[in-house]
C-alpha positions as a Markdown table, in Angstrom:
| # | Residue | x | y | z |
|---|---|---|---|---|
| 1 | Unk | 4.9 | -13.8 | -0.5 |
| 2 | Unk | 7.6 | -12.5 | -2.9 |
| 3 | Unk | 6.8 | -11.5 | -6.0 |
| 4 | Unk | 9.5 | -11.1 | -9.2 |
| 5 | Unk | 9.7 | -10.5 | -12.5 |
| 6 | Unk | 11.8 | -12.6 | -14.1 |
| 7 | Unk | 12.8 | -13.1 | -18.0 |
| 8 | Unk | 9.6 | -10.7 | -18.2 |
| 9 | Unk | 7.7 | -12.9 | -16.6 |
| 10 | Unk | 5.7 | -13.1 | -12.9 |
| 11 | Unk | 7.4 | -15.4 | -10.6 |
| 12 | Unk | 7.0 | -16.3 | -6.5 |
| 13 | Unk | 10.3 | -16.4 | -4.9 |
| 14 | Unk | 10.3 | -19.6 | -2.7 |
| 15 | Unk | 12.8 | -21.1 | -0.7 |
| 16 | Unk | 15.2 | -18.8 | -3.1 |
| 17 | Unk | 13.9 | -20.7 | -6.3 |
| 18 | Unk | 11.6 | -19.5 | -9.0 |
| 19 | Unk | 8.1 | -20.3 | -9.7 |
| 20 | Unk | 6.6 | -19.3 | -12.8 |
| 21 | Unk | 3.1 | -18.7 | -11.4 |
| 22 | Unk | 1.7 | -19.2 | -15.2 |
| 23 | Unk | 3.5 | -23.1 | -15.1 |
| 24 | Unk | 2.4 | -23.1 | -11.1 |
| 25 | Unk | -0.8 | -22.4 | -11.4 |
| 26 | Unk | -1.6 | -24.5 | -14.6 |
| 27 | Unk | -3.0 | -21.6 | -16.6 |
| 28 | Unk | -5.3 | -20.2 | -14.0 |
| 29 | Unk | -3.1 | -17.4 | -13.6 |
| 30 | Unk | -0.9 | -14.8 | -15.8 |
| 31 | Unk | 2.6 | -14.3 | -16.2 |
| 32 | Unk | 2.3 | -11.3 | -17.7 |
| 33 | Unk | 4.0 | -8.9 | -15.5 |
| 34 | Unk | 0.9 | -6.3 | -16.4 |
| 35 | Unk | -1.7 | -8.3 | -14.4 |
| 36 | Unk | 0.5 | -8.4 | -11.1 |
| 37 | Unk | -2.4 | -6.1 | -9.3 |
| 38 | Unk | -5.4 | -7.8 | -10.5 |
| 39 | Unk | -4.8 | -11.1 | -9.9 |
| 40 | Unk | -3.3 | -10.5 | -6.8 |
| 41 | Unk | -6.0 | -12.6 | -4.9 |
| 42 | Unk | -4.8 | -15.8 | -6.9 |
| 43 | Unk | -1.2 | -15.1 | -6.4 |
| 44 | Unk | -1.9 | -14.7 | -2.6 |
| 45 | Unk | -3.6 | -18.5 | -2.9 |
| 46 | Unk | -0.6 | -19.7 | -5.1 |
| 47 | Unk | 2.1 | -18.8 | -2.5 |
| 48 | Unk | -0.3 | -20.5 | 0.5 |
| 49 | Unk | -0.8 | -23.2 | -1.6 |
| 50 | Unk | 2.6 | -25.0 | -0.8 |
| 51 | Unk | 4.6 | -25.6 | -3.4 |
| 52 | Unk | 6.8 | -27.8 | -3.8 |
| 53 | Unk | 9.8 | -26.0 | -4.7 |
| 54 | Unk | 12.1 | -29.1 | -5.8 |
| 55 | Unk | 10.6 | -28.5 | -8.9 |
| 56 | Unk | 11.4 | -25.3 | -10.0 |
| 57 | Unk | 14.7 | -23.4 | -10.3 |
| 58 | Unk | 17.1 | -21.7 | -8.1 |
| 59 | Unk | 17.1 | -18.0 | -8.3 |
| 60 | Unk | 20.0 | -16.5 | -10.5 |
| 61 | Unk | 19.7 | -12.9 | -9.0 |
| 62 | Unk | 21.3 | -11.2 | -12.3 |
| 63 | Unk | 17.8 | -12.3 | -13.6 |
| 64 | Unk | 15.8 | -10.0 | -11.8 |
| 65 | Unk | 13.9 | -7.3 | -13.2 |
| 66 | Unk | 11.5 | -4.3 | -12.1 |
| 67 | Unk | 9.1 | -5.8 | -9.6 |
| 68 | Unk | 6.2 | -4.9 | -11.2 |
| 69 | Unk | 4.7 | -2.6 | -14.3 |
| 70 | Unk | 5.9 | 1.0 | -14.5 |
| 71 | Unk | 3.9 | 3.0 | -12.1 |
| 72 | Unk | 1.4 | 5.4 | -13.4 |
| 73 | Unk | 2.7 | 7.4 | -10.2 |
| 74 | Unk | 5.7 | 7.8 | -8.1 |
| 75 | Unk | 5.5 | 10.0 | -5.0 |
| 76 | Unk | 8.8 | 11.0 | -2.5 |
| 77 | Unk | 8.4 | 12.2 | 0.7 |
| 78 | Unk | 11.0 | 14.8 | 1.7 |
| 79 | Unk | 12.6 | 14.9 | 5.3 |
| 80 | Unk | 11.0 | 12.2 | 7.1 |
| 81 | Unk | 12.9 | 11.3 | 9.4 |
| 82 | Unk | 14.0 | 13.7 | 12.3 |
| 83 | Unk | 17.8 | 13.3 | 11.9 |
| 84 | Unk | 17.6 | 13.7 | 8.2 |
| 85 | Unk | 16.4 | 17.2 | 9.1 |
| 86 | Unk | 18.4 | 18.1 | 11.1 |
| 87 | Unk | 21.6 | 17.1 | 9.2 |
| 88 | Unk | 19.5 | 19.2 | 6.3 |
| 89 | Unk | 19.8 | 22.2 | 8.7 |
| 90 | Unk | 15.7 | 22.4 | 8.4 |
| 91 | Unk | 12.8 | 22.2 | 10.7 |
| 92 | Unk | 10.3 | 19.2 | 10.9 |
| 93 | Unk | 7.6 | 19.5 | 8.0 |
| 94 | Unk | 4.0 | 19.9 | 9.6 |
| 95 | Unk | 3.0 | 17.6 | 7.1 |
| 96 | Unk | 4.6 | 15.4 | 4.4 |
| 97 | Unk | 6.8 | 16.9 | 2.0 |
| 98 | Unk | 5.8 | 15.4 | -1.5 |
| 99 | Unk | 7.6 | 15.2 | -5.0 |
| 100 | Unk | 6.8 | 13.8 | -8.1 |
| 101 | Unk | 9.4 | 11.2 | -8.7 |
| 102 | Unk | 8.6 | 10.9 | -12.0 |
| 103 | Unk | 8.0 | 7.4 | -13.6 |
| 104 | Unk | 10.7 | 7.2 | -16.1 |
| 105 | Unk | 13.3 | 7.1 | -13.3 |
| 106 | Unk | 11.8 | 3.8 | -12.1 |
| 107 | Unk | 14.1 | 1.1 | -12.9 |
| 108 | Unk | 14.5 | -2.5 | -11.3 |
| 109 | Unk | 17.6 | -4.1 | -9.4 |
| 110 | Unk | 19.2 | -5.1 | -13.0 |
| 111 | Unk | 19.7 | -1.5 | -14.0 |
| 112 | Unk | 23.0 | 0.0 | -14.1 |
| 113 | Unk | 23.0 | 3.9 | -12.8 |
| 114 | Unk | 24.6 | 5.9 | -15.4 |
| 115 | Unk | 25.4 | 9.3 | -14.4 |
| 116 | Unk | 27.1 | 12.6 | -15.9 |
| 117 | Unk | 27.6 | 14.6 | -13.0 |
| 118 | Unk | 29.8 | 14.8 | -9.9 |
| 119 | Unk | 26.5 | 15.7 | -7.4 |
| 120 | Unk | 25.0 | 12.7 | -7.2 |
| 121 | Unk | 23.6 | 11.9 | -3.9 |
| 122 | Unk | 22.3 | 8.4 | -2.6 |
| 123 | Unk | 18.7 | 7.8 | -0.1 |
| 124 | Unk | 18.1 | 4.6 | 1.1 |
| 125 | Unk | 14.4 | 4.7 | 1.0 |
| 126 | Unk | 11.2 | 1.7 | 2.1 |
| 127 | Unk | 9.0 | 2.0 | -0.8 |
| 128 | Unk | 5.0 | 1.1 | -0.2 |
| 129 | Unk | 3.3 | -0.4 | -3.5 |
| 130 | Unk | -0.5 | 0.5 | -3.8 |
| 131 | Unk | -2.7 | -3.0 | -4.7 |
| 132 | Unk | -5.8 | -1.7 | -6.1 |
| 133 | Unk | -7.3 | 2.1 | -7.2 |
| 134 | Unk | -8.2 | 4.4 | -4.6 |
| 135 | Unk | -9.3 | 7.8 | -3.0 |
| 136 | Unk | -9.7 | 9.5 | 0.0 |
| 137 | Unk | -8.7 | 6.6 | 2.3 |
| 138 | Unk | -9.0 | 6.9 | 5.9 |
| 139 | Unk | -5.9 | 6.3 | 8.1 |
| 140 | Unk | -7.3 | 2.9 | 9.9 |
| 141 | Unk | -8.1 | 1.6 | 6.4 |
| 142 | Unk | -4.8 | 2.4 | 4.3 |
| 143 | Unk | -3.4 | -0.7 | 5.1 |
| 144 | Unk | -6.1 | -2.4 | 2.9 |
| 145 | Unk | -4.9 | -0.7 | -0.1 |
| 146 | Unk | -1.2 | -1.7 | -0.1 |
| 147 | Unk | -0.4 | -4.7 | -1.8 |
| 148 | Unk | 3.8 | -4.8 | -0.7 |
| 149 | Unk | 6.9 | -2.8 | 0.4 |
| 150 | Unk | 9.9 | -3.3 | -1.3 |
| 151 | Unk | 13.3 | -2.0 | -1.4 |
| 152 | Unk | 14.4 | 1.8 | -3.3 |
| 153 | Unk | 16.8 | 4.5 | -3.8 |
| 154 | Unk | 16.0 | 7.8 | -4.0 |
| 155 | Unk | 18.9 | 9.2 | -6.3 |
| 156 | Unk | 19.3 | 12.6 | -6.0 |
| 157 | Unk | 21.2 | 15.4 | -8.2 |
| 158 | Unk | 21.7 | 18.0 | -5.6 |
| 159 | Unk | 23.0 | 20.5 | -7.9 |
| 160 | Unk | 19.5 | 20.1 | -9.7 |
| 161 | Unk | 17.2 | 19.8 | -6.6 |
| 162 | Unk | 18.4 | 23.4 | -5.6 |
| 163 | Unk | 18.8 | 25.4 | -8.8 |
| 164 | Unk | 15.8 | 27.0 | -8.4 |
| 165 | Unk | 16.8 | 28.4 | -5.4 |
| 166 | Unk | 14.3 | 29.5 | -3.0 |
| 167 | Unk | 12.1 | 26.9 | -5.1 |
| 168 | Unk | 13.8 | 23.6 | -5.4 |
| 169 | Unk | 13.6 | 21.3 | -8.3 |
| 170 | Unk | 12.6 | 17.9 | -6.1 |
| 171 | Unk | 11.1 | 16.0 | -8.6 |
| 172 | Unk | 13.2 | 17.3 | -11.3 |
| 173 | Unk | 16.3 | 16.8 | -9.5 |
| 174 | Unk | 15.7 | 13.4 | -8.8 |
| 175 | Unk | 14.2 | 11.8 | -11.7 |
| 176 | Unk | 16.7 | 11.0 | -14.1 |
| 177 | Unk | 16.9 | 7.5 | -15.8 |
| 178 | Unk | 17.9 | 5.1 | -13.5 |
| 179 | Unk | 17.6 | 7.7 | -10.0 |
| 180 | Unk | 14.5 | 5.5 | -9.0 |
| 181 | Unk | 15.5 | 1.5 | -8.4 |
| 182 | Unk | 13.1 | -0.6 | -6.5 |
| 183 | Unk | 13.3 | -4.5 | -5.7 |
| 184 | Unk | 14.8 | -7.0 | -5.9 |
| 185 | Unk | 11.0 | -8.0 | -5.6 |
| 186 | Unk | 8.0 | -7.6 | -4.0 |
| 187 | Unk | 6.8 | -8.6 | -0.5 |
| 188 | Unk | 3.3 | -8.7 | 0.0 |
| 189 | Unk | 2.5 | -6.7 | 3.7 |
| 190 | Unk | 1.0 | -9.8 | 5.3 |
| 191 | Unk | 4.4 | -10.9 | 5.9 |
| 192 | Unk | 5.1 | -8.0 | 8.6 |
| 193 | Unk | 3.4 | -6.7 | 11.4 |
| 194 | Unk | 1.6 | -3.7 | 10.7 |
| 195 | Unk | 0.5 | -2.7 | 14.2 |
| 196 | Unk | 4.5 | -1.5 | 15.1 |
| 197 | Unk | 6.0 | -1.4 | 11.4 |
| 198 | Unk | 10.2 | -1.5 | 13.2 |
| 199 | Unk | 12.5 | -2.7 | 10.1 |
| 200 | Unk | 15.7 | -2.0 | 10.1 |
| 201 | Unk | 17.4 | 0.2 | 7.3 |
| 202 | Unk | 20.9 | 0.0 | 5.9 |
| 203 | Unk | 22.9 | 1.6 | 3.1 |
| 204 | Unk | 26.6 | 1.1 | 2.6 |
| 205 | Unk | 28.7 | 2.6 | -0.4 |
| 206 | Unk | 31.9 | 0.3 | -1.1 |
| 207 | Unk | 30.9 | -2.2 | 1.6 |
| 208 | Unk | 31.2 | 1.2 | 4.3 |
| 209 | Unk | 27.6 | 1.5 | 5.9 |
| 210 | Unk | 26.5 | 5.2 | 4.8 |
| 211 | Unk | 22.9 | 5.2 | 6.7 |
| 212 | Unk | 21.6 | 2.9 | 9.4 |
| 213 | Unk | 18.1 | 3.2 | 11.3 |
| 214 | Unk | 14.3 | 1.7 | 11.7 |
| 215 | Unk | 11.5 | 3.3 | 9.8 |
| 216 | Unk | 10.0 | 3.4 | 13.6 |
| 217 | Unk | 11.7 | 6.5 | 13.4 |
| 218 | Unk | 9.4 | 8.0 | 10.1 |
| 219 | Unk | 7.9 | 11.5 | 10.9 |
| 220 | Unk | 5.0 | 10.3 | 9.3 |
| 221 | Unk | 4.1 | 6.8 | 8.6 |
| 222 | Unk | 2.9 | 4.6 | 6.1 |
| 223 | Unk | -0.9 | 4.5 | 7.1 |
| 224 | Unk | -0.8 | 8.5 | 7.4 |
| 225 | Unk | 1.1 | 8.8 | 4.0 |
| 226 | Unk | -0.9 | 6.6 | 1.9 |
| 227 | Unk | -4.6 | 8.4 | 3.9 |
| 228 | Unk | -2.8 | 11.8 | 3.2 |
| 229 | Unk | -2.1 | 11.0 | -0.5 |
| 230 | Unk | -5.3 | 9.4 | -1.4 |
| 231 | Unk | -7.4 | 12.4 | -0.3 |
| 232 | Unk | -5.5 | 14.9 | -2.8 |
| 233 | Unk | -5.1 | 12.1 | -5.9 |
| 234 | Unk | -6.3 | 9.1 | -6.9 |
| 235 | Unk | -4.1 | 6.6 | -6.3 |
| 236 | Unk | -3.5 | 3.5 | -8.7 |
| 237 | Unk | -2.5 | 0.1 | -8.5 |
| 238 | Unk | 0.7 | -0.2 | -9.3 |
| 239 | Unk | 1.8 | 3.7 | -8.3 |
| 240 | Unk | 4.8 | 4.0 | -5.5 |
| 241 | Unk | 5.3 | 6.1 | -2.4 |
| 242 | Unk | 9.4 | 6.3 | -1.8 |
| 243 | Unk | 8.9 | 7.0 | 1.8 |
| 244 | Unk | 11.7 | 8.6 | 2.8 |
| 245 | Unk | 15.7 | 8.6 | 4.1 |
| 246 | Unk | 17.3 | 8.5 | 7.2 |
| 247 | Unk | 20.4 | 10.7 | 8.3 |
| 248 | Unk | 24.3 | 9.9 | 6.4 |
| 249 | Unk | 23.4 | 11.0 | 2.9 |
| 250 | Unk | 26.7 | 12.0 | 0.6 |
| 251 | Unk | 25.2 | 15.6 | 0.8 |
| 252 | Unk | 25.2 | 16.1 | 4.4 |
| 253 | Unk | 28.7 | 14.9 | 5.1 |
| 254 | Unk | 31.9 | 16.9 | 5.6 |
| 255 | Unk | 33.1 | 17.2 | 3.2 |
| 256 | Unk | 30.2 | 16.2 | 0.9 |
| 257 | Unk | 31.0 | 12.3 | -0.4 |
| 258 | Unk | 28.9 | 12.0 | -3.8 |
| 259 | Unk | 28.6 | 9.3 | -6.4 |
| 260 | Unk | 31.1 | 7.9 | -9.0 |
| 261 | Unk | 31.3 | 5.7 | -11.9 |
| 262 | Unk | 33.0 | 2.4 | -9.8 |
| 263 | Unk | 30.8 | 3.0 | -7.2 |
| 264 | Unk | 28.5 | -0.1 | -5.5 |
| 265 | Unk | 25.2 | 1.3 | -3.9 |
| 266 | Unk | 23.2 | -1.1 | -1.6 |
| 267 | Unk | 20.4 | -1.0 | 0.5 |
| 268 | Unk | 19.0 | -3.2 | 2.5 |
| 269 | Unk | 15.6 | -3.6 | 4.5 |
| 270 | Unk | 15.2 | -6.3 | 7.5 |
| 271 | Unk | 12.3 | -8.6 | 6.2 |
| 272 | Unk | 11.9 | -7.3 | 2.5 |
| 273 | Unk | 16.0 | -7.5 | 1.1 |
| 274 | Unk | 18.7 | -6.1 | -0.7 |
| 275 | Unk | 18.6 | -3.7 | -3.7 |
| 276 | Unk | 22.4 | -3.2 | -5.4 |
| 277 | Unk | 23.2 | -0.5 | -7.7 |
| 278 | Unk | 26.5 | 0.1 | -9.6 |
| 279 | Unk | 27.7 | 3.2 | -11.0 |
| 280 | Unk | 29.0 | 3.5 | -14.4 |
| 281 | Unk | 29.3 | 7.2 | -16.3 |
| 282 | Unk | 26.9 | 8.4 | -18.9 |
Protein backbone atom coordinates (compact mmCIF):
# COMPACT_ATOMS: atom_id res chain seq x y z
CA UNK A 1 0.00 0.00 0.00
CA UNK A 2 0.87 3.75 -0.25
CA UNK A 3 0.42 5.80 2.32
CA UNK A 4 0.13 10.01 2.15
CA UNK A 5 -0.61 12.74 4.03
CA UNK A 6 -2.68 14.91 2.46
CA UNK A 7 -4.38 18.33 3.59
CA UNK A 8 -2.89 16.98 7.00
CA UNK A 9 -4.66 14.10 6.79
CA UNK A 10 -3.90 10.04 6.21
CA UNK A 11 -4.76 8.95 2.90
CA UNK A 12 -4.13 5.47 0.63
CA UNK A 13 -2.94 6.28 -2.69
CA UNK A 14 -5.03 3.93 -5.10
CA UNK A 15 -5.13 3.72 -8.60
CA UNK A 16 -3.46 7.51 -8.34
CA UNK A 17 -6.70 8.78 -6.30
CA UNK A 18 -7.01 9.59 -2.72
CA UNK A 19 -8.74 7.76 -0.01
CA UNK A 20 -9.30 9.35 3.17
CA UNK A 21 -8.88 6.22 5.30
CA UNK A 22 -11.02 8.15 8.17
CA UNK A 23 -14.16 8.56 5.29
CA UNK A 24 -12.91 4.82 4.02
CA UNK A 25 -12.95 3.17 6.79
CA UNK A 26 -16.24 4.75 8.37
CA UNK A 27 -14.67 5.89 11.56
CA UNK A 28 -12.80 2.79 12.49
CA UNK A 29 -9.75 4.31 11.70
CA UNK A 30 -7.76 7.83 12.19
CA UNK A 31 -6.83 10.41 9.89
CA UNK A 32 -4.71 11.95 12.02
CA UNK A 33 -1.37 11.78 10.48
CA UNK A 34 0.07 10.99 14.32
CA UNK A 35 -1.50 7.49 14.45
CA UNK A 36 0.11 6.29 11.05
CA UNK A 37 2.29 3.51 13.16
CA UNK A 38 -0.32 2.29 15.34
CA UNK A 39 -2.90 1.59 13.36
CA UNK A 40 -0.93 0.31 10.84
CA UNK A 41 -2.66 -3.27 11.08
CA UNK A 42 -6.08 -1.53 9.98
CA UNK A 43 -4.55 0.47 7.23
CA UNK A 44 -2.92 -2.80 5.91
CA UNK A 45 -6.80 -4.32 5.98
CA UNK A 46 -8.12 -1.05 4.39
CA UNK A 47 -5.79 -1.15 1.35
CA UNK A 48 -6.70 -5.28 0.88
CA UNK A 49 -10.03 -4.42 1.34
CA UNK A 50 -10.71 -3.23 -2.34
CA UNK A 51 -11.80 -0.11 -2.68
CA UNK A 52 -13.54 1.10 -5.06
CA UNK A 53 -11.65 4.02 -6.09
CA UNK A 54 -14.46 5.72 -8.39
CA UNK A 55 -15.35 7.22 -5.41
CA UNK A 56 -12.74 9.17 -4.26
CA UNK A 57 -10.45 11.79 -5.90
CA UNK A 58 -7.67 11.93 -8.26
CA UNK A 59 -4.38 12.81 -6.70
CA UNK A 60 -3.26 16.50 -7.13
CA UNK A 61 0.46 15.87 -6.32
CA UNK A 62 1.06 19.64 -5.21
CA UNK A 63 -1.05 18.29 -2.24
CA UNK A 64 1.29 16.11 -0.79
CA UNK A 65 2.81 16.50 2.39
CA UNK A 66 5.48 14.69 4.79
CA UNK A 67 4.62 11.03 4.77
CA UNK A 68 4.29 10.61 8.14
CA UNK A 69 4.88 12.42 11.76
CA UNK A 70 8.37 14.02 12.34
CA UNK A 71 10.67 11.24 13.30
CA UNK A 72 11.89 11.16 16.77
CA UNK A 73 15.12 9.93 14.91
CA UNK A 74 16.93 10.26 11.65
CA UNK A 75 20.02 8.16 10.98
CA UNK A 76 22.46 8.55 7.61
CA UNK A 77 24.68 6.01 6.62
CA UNK A 78 27.91 7.43 5.12
CA UNK A 79 29.74 5.67 2.03
CA UNK A 80 27.61 2.83 1.35
CA UNK A 81 28.04 2.14 -1.72
CA UNK A 82 31.51 1.03 -3.21
CA UNK A 83 31.73 3.62 -5.98
CA UNK A 84 30.59 6.38 -3.69
CA UNK A 85 33.92 5.61 -1.96
CA UNK A 86 35.89 5.48 -4.14
CA UNK A 87 34.82 8.71 -5.96
CA UNK A 88 35.31 10.02 -2.08
CA UNK A 89 39.00 8.94 -2.42
CA UNK A 90 38.25 6.65 0.95
CA UNK A 91 38.37 3.05 1.89
CA UNK A 92 35.28 0.80 2.43
CA UNK A 93 33.89 1.35 6.22
CA UNK A 94 34.12 -2.03 8.25
CA UNK A 95 30.97 -1.20 9.38
CA UNK A 96 28.28 1.52 8.80
CA UNK A 97 29.13 4.95 9.02
CA UNK A 98 26.27 6.69 11.06
CA UNK A 99 25.15 10.47 11.39
CA UNK A 100 22.52 12.05 13.08
CA UNK A 101 20.41 13.59 10.46
CA UNK A 102 18.79 15.63 12.70
CA UNK A 103 14.85 15.76 12.70
CA UNK A 104 14.24 19.34 11.86
CA UNK A 105 15.73 18.85 8.38
CA UNK A 106 12.87 16.33 7.64
CA UNK A 107 10.65 17.86 5.30
CA UNK A 108 8.06 16.26 2.82
CA UNK A 109 7.87 16.47 -1.22
CA UNK A 110 5.97 19.96 -0.86
CA UNK A 111 8.89 21.77 0.68
CA UNK A 112 10.87 24.12 -1.25
CA UNK A 113 14.91 23.87 -0.47
CA UNK A 114 15.99 27.19 0.51
CA UNK A 115 19.67 27.61 0.69
CA UNK A 116 22.41 30.42 1.49
CA UNK A 117 25.41 28.94 0.26
CA UNK A 118 27.12 27.92 -2.93
CA UNK A 119 28.34 24.13 -1.42
CA UNK A 120 25.34 22.46 -1.57
CA UNK A 121 25.64 19.03 -2.55
CA UNK A 122 22.68 16.51 -3.60
CA UNK A 123 22.43 12.29 -2.36
CA UNK A 124 19.86 10.44 -3.78
CA UNK A 125 19.16 8.20 -0.90
CA UNK A 126 16.25 4.84 -0.22
CA UNK A 127 15.03 5.69 3.13
CA UNK A 128 13.63 2.57 5.41
CA UNK A 129 10.72 3.70 7.93
CA UNK A 130 10.64 1.77 11.33
CA UNK A 131 6.73 0.41 12.08
CA UNK A 132 6.80 -0.18 15.74
CA UNK A 133 9.49 0.42 18.91
CA UNK A 134 12.42 -1.67 19.10
CA UNK A 135 15.91 -2.99 20.33
CA UNK A 136 18.52 -5.16 19.72
CA UNK A 137 16.95 -6.85 16.68
CA UNK A 138 18.54 -9.73 15.08
CA UNK A 139 19.41 -9.56 11.35
CA UNK A 140 16.72 -12.43 10.18
CA UNK A 141 14.05 -10.48 12.11
CA UNK A 142 14.67 -6.73 10.97
CA UNK A 143 12.39 -6.96 8.36
CA UNK A 144 9.48 -7.30 10.89
CA UNK A 145 10.16 -3.97 12.28
CA UNK A 146 9.93 -1.87 9.05
CA UNK A 147 6.75 -0.60 8.24
CA UNK A 148 7.88 1.11 4.40
CA UNK A 149 10.70 2.59 2.19
CA UNK A 150 10.19 5.69 0.67
CA UNK A 151 12.00 8.10 -1.39
CA UNK A 152 14.95 10.96 0.24
CA UNK A 153 17.60 13.32 -0.29
CA UNK A 154 20.34 13.55 1.73
CA UNK A 155 21.33 17.42 1.24
CA UNK A 156 24.62 18.05 2.06
CA UNK A 157 26.70 21.37 2.83
CA UNK A 158 30.13 20.27 2.12
CA UNK A 159 31.77 23.20 3.33
CA UNK A 160 30.04 22.30 6.77
CA UNK A 161 30.47 18.50 6.77
CA UNK A 162 34.38 19.16 6.71
CA UNK A 163 35.09 22.20 8.83
CA UNK A 164 36.08 20.28 11.44
CA UNK A 165 38.66 18.91 9.69
CA UNK A 166 40.11 15.68 10.74
CA UNK A 167 36.57 15.50 12.51
CA UNK A 168 33.78 16.18 10.20
CA UNK A 169 30.53 17.84 10.92
CA UNK A 170 28.08 14.90 9.24
CA UNK A 171 25.19 15.55 11.00
CA UNK A 172 25.73 19.06 11.30
CA UNK A 173 26.56 19.59 7.79
CA UNK A 174 23.63 18.02 6.64
CA UNK A 175 20.76 19.03 8.66
CA UNK A 176 19.63 22.24 7.77
CA UNK A 177 15.87 23.09 7.14
CA UNK A 178 14.76 21.46 4.26
CA UNK A 179 18.31 19.13 3.61
CA UNK A 180 16.11 16.02 4.65
CA UNK A 181 12.93 15.45 1.97
CA UNK A 182 11.29 12.14 2.06
CA UNK A 183 8.04 10.88 -0.02
CA UNK A 184 6.00 11.54 -2.04
CA UNK A 185 4.55 8.75 0.37
CA UNK A 186 4.95 5.73 1.89
CA UNK A 187 5.07 2.16 0.55
CA UNK A 188 4.47 -0.41 2.94
CA UNK A 189 7.56 -3.42 2.31
CA UNK A 190 5.04 -6.09 1.48
CA UNK A 191 4.91 -4.64 -1.89
CA UNK A 192 8.78 -5.70 -2.72
CA UNK A 193 10.59 -8.66 -2.40
CA UNK A 194 12.78 -8.72 0.42
CA UNK A 195 14.77 -11.83 -0.21
CA UNK A 196 16.97 -9.77 -3.25
CA UNK A 197 15.91 -6.04 -2.37
CA UNK A 198 17.34 -4.81 -6.53
CA UNK A 199 15.50 -1.25 -7.10
CA UNK A 200 16.77 0.86 -9.28
CA UNK A 201 18.05 4.48 -8.26
CA UNK A 202 17.99 7.66 -10.20
CA UNK A 203 18.79 11.28 -9.67
CA UNK A 204 18.83 13.92 -12.36
CA UNK A 205 19.55 17.77 -11.80
CA UNK A 206 17.76 19.89 -14.74
CA UNK A 207 16.29 16.75 -16.39
CA UNK A 208 20.43 15.50 -16.72
CA UNK A 209 20.63 12.09 -14.74
CA UNK A 210 23.39 12.89 -11.90
CA UNK A 211 23.36 9.27 -10.19
CA UNK A 212 22.06 5.94 -11.55
CA UNK A 213 22.42 2.41 -9.76
CA UNK A 214 20.44 -0.56 -7.61
CA UNK A 215 20.64 -0.52 -3.92
CA UNK A 216 21.91 -4.33 -4.74
CA UNK A 217 24.94 -2.58 -4.70
CA UNK A 218 24.64 -1.18 -0.70
CA UNK A 219 27.80 -2.16 1.39
CA UNK A 220 25.52 -2.92 3.94
CA UNK A 221 21.98 -3.62 3.65
CA UNK A 222 18.81 -2.85 5.03
CA UNK A 223 18.32 -6.01 7.33
CA UNK A 224 22.06 -5.47 8.69
CA UNK A 225 21.49 -1.63 9.14
CA UNK A 226 18.29 -1.70 10.95
CA UNK A 227 20.00 -5.20 13.37
CA UNK A 228 23.12 -2.89 13.63
CA UNK A 229 21.09 0.19 14.79
CA UNK A 230 18.72 -1.39 17.05
CA UNK A 231 21.43 -2.99 19.24
CA UNK A 232 23.21 0.57 20.04
CA UNK A 233 19.55 2.69 20.33
CA UNK A 234 16.17 2.13 20.64
CA UNK A 235 14.61 2.52 17.73
CA UNK A 236 10.99 4.21 17.30
CA UNK A 237 8.18 4.04 15.23
CA UNK A 238 8.22 6.56 13.04
CA UNK A 239 12.40 7.21 13.16
CA UNK A 240 14.27 6.99 9.51
CA UNK A 241 17.44 5.40 8.30
CA UNK A 242 18.56 7.54 4.96
CA UNK A 243 20.46 4.54 3.73
CA UNK A 244 22.87 5.87 1.65
CA UNK A 245 24.11 7.33 -2.03
CA UNK A 246 25.54 6.02 -4.96
CA UNK A 247 28.50 7.49 -6.98
CA UNK A 248 27.78 11.19 -9.30
CA UNK A 249 27.36 13.47 -6.31
CA UNK A 250 28.03 17.45 -7.22
CA UNK A 251 31.05 17.12 -4.81
CA UNK A 252 32.85 14.40 -6.55
CA UNK A 253 32.72 15.92 -10.05
CA UNK A 254 35.35 17.86 -11.93
CA UNK A 255 34.93 20.48 -11.53
CA UNK A 256 32.59 20.23 -8.42
CA UNK A 257 28.68 21.04 -9.90
CA UNK A 258 26.78 22.28 -6.59
CA UNK A 259 23.30 23.51 -6.04
CA UNK A 260 21.53 26.83 -7.04
CA UNK A 261 18.48 28.76 -6.53
CA UNK A 262 16.60 27.57 -10.12
CA UNK A 263 17.68 24.34 -9.71
CA UNK A 264 15.05 21.07 -10.02
CA UNK A 265 16.30 18.02 -7.85
CA UNK A 266 14.62 14.61 -8.41
CA UNK A 267 14.96 11.26 -7.42
CA UNK A 268 13.46 8.45 -8.19
CA UNK A 269 13.24 4.80 -6.85
CA UNK A 270 11.80 1.74 -9.15
CA UNK A 271 8.65 0.46 -7.14
CA UNK A 272 8.37 3.29 -4.35
CA UNK A 273 8.45 6.86 -6.80
CA UNK A 274 9.57 10.15 -7.42
CA UNK A 275 10.58 12.84 -4.88
CA UNK A 276 11.09 16.57 -6.61
CA UNK A 277 12.87 19.37 -4.93
CA UNK A 278 13.32 22.96 -6.19
CA UNK A 279 15.86 25.33 -5.23
CA UNK A 280 15.12 28.81 -4.29
CA UNK A 281 17.76 31.14 -2.12
CA UNK A 282 17.45 31.82 1.59
Amino acid sequence: MKIAVINSRTSLIVDNHVVDVERASEGALSSDPARIFDQWAGLSALAASGVTVAEHPELDEAELQLPQPLPVQAFGIGLNYADHAEESGLDLPAAPLVFPKFSSSIVGPDAVLAISSQTVDWEAELVVVIGVDCFDVEVDDAWSVVAALTVGQDISDRVVQFEGGANPQFGLGKSAPGFGPIGPWLVSVDEFDLESLELDIACTLNGVTKQASNTSQLIFDVPTLVSYLSKRVELKAGDIIFTGTPSGIGWGRTPKELLAPGDVLETTIEGVGTLRTVVTAR
